[in-house]
C-alpha positions in Angstrom: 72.3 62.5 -35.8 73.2 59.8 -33.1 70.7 56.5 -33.4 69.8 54.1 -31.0 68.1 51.2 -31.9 65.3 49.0 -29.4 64.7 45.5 -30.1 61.3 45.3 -27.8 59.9 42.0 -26.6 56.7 41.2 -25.0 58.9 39.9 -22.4 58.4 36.5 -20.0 57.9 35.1 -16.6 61.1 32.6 -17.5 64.2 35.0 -17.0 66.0 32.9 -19.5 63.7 34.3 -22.6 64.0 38.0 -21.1 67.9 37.2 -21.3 67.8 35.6 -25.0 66.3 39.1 -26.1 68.6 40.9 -25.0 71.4 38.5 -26.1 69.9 39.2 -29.8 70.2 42.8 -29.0 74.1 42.6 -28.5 74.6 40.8 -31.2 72.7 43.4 -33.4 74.4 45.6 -32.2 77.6 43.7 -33.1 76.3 42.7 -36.7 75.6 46.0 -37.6 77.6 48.2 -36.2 75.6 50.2 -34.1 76.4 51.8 -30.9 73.4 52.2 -28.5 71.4 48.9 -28.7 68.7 48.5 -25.8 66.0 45.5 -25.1 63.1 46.4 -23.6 59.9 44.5 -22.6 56.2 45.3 -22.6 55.5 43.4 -19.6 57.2 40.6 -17.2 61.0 42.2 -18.2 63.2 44.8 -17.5 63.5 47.6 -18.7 60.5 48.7 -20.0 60.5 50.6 -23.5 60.1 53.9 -21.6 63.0 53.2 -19.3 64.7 51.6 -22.2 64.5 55.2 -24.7 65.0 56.6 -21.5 68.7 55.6 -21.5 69.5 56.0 -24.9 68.4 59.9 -24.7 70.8 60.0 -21.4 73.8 58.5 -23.4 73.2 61.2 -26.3 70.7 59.7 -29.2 68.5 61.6 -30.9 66.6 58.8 -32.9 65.4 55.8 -31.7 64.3 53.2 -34.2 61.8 50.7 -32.2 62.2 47.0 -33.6 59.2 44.9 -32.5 60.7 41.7 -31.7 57.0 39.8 -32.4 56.5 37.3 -35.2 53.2 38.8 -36.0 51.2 41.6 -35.3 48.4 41.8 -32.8 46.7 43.9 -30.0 50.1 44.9 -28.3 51.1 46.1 -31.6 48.6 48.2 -32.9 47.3 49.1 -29.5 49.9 49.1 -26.7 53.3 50.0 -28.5 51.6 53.2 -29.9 50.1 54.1 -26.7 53.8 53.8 -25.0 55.4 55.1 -28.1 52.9 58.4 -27.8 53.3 58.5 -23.8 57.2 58.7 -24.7 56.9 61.2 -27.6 55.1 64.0 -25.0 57.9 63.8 -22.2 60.5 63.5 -24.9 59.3 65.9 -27.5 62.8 66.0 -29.2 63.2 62.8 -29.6 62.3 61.1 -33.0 61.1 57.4 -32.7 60.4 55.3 -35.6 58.7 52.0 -35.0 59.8 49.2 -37.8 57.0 46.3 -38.8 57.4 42.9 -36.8 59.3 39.9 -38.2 56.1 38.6 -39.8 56.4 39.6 -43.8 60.3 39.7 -44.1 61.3 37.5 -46.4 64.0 35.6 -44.0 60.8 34.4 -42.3 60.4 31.5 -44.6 63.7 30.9 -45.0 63.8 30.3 -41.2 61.1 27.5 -41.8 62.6 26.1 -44.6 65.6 25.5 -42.5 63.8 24.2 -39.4 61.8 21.9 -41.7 64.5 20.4 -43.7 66.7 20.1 -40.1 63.7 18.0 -38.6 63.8 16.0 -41.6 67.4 15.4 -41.9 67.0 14.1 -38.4 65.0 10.9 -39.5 
């Protein structure tokens, strides 16, 4: 079974955030070895998680894993993504899609303030 993996972004007016997205996408792809890595955006970026699947069911996958690229969840969460995700699973019926929990919970979360803490500190 070939997987493709979507690291999806609400997405920004400030091209420079739509481009550091995607930039995490490579290197995910990089760091763990996977093949098909796609960003997509929920608004305000291209592509769009539809057009994003889209091209990983042209170059072969048959599971996508969708990893919401939001530090907490919220209305596009638990109300837009499964809309899309649904909207994708009728025209795409044998597909498989699997949408992971967002950042918030994973334990790396605090280690990532730990470090930004004790850098702003180690500044003074």
């Amino acid at each position: 079974m070939s997987v493709g993996v979507v690291v999806f972004a609400h997405g920004s007016r400030v091209e420079a955030a739509n481009e550091a997205v995607r930039a995490a996408g490579r290197e995910l792809a990089c760091a763990g070895g996977f093949e098909h890595v796609e960003a997509a955006f929920l608004e305000l970026g291209e592509p769009d998680l539809p057009a994003a699947v889209a091209r990983l069911a042209g170059a072969g996958v048959s599971r996508v894993v969708v990893i919401p690229y939001f530090v907490m969840p919220g209305l596009h969460l638990e109300r837009d993504l499964p809309r899309i995700v649904e909207g994708i699973s009728q025209t795409c019926g044998d597909l498989e899609i699997e949408v992971t929990a967002p950042l918030d919970g994973h334990p790396a979360m605090i280690q990532i303030l730990l470090d930004r803490a004790r850098a702003a500190l180690g500044k003074r």
